[in-house]
N, C-alpha and C positions, 0 to 999 in steps of 0.2 A: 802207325806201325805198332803202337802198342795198345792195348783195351784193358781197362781196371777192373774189376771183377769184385766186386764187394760179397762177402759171403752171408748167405739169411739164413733166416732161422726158418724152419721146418714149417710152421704156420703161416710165416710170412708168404712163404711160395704157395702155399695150396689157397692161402686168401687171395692171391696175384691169378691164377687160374680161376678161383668162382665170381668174382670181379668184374674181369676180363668176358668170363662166358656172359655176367650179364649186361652187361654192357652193350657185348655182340647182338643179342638178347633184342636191347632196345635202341640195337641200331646207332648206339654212340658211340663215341673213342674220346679217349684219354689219354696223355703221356705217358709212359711206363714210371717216371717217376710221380705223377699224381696215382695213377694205381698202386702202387707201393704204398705210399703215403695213407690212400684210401686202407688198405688192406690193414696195417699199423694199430690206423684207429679203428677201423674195426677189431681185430683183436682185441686191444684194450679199450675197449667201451671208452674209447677218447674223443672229444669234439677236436675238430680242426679250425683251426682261425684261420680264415683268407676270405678272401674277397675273390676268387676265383668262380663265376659265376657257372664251371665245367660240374664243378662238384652237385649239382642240380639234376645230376643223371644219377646220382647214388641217392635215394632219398633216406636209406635207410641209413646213411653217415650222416652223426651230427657234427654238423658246419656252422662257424659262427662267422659273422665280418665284424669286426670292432671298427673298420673303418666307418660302419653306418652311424651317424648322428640322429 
């Protein structure tokens, strides 16, 4: 009955749309919130820690896994 609505930042959204288009692109999908997440770090030239092996369709995000030994 009710849907939470988090408000973003003007970049946030437009990286969530070229993202998305590439994604579309190459034929992959993501969750809305790893494309967010994706988008973030892109903005901020940030690496993302996960061990989510989806992240493998954005090459151009740096991804770390600290889980690897």
């Amino acid at each position: 009955d009710e849907v939470a609505i988090w408000p973003q930042e003007l970049d946030v959204v437009r990286g969530y749309g070229e993202i998305s288009r590439l994604l579309a692109e190459r034929g992959r999908v993501l969750s809305s919130v790893d494309i967010t997440l994706a988008a973030l770090a892109r903005i901020h030239d940030a690496t993302l820690l996960t061990a989510d092996l989806d992240f493998s369709a954005l090459p151009e995000i740096k991804v770390e896994n600290w889980r690897e030994t």
